[in-house]
N, C-alpha and C positions, 0 to 999 in steps of 0.2 A: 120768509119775508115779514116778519116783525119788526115794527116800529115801538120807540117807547111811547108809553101812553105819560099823558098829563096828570099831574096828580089830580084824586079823585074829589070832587064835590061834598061825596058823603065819608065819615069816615067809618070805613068797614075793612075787617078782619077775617079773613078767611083761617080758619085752623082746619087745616087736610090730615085725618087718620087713618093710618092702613097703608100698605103697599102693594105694589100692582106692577106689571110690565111697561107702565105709563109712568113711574115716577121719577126716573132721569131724566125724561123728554120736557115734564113737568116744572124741574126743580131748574133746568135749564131756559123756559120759559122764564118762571120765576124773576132771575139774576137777567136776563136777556130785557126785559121790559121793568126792568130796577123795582118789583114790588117787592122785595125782601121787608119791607115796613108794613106790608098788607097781607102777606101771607106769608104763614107758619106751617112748615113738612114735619108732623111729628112719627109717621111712620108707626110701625104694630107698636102699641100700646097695650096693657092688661084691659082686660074689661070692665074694672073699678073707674082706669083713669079715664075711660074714653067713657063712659057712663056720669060721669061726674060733667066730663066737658059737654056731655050733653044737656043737662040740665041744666044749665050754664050757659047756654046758646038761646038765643034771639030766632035765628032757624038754623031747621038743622036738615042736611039733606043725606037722603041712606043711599048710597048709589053701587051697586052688585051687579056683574056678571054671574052671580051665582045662583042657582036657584034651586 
């Protein structure tokens, strides 16, 4: 039961890297609630590029089932 959301007040950018069991259900989200202009699925990435994007980021969130 998604509805599309209003475009957002602030403008912000989500860049998602990595892949997961979650990222069809995600990317289907995504297109489902029309933020393809706010959010970017770059999937594995070398660890330069996603290193770079880090530093590059405003916040940056680490999120792992791994441990």
């Amino acid at each position: 039961m998604s509805q599309k959301m209003d475009k957002p007040i602030l403008m912000v950018h989500l860049d998602m890297y990595g892949d997961g069991e979650c990222r069809h259900q995600i990317e289907s989200m995504v297109h489902e609630l029309d933020l393809r202009d706010n959010v970017t699925i770059h999937g594995n990435q070398p660890n330069e590029i996603v290193r770079e994007a880090m530093e590059q980021s405003d916040i940056f969130l680490f999120t792992s089932d791994r441990y």
